[in-house]
C-alpha positions as CSV (number, residue, x, y, z in Angstrom):
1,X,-26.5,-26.4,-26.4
2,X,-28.5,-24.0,-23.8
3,X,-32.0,-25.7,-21.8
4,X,-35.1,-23.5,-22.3
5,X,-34.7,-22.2,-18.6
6,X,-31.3,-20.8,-19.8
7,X,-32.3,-19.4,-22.6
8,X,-35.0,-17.8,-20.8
9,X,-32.9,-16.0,-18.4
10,X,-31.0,-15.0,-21.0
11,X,-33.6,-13.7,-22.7
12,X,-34.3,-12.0,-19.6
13,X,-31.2,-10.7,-18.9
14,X,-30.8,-9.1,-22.3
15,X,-34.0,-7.1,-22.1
16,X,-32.4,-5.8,-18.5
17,X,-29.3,-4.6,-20.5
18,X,-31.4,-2.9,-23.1
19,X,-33.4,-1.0,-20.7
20,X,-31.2,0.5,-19.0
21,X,-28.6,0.8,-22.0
22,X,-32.1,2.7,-23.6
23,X,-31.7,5.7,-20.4
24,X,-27.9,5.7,-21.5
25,X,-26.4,3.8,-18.4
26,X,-24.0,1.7,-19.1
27,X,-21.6,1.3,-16.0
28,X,-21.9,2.0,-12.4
29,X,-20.6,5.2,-12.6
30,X,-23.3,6.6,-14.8
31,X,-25.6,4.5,-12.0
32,X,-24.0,6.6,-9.3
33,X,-24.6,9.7,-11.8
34,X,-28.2,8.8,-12.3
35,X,-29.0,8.3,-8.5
36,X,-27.0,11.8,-7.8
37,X,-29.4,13.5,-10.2
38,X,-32.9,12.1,-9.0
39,X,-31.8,12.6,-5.3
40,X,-30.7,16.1,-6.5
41,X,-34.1,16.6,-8.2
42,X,-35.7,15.3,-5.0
43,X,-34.3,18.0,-2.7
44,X,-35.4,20.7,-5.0
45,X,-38.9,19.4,-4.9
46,X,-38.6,19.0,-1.2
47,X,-37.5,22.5,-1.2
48,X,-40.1,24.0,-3.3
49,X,-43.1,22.3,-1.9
50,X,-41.8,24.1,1.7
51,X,-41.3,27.3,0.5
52,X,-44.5,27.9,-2.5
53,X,-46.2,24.8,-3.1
54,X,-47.4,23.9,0.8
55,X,-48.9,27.6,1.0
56,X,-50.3,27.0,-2.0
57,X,-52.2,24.3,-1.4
58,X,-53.0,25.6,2.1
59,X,-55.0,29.0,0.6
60,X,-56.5,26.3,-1.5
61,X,-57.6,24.1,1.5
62,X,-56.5,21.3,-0.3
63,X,-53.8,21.0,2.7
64,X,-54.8,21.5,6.4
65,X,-53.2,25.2,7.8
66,X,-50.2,24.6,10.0
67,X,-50.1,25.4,13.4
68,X,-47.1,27.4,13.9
69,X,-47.4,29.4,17.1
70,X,-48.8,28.8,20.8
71,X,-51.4,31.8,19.7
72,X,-53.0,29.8,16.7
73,X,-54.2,26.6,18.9
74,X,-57.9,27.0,20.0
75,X,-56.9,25.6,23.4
76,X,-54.4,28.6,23.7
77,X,-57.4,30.8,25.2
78,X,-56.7,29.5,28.3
């Protein structure tokens, strides 16, 4: 017969299981999968936020204007 403590972690472990058998992975491939797809998502987010979304927010002023060449420091009047 199982102690409290064990039926606690199995408990525990159970609800684990059912989490991530709710997202549909099951094995460590579809862990590898999963992890593939959010760093994938992650470097199209990366790569929309340097092309449209950083200008965006820029003409905005929500995001301070880069300064990309020797001519846009102040200290370049020099």
């Amino acid at each position: 017969m199982a102690t409290a403590e064990q039926h606690d972690i199995t408990v525990g472990a159970a609800k684990v299981a059912s989490a991530w058998g709710a997202i549909a992975i099951t094995s460590w491939t579809d862990i590898a999968a999963a992890l593939a797809a959010l760093y994938t998502l992650l470097m199209i987010l990366d790569l929309w936020w340097r092309r449209f979304g950083r200008n965006w927010a820029e003409e905005r002023g929500w995001v301070q204007r880069r300064k990309r060449r020797a001519t846009d420091r102040e200290d370049a009047d020099e």
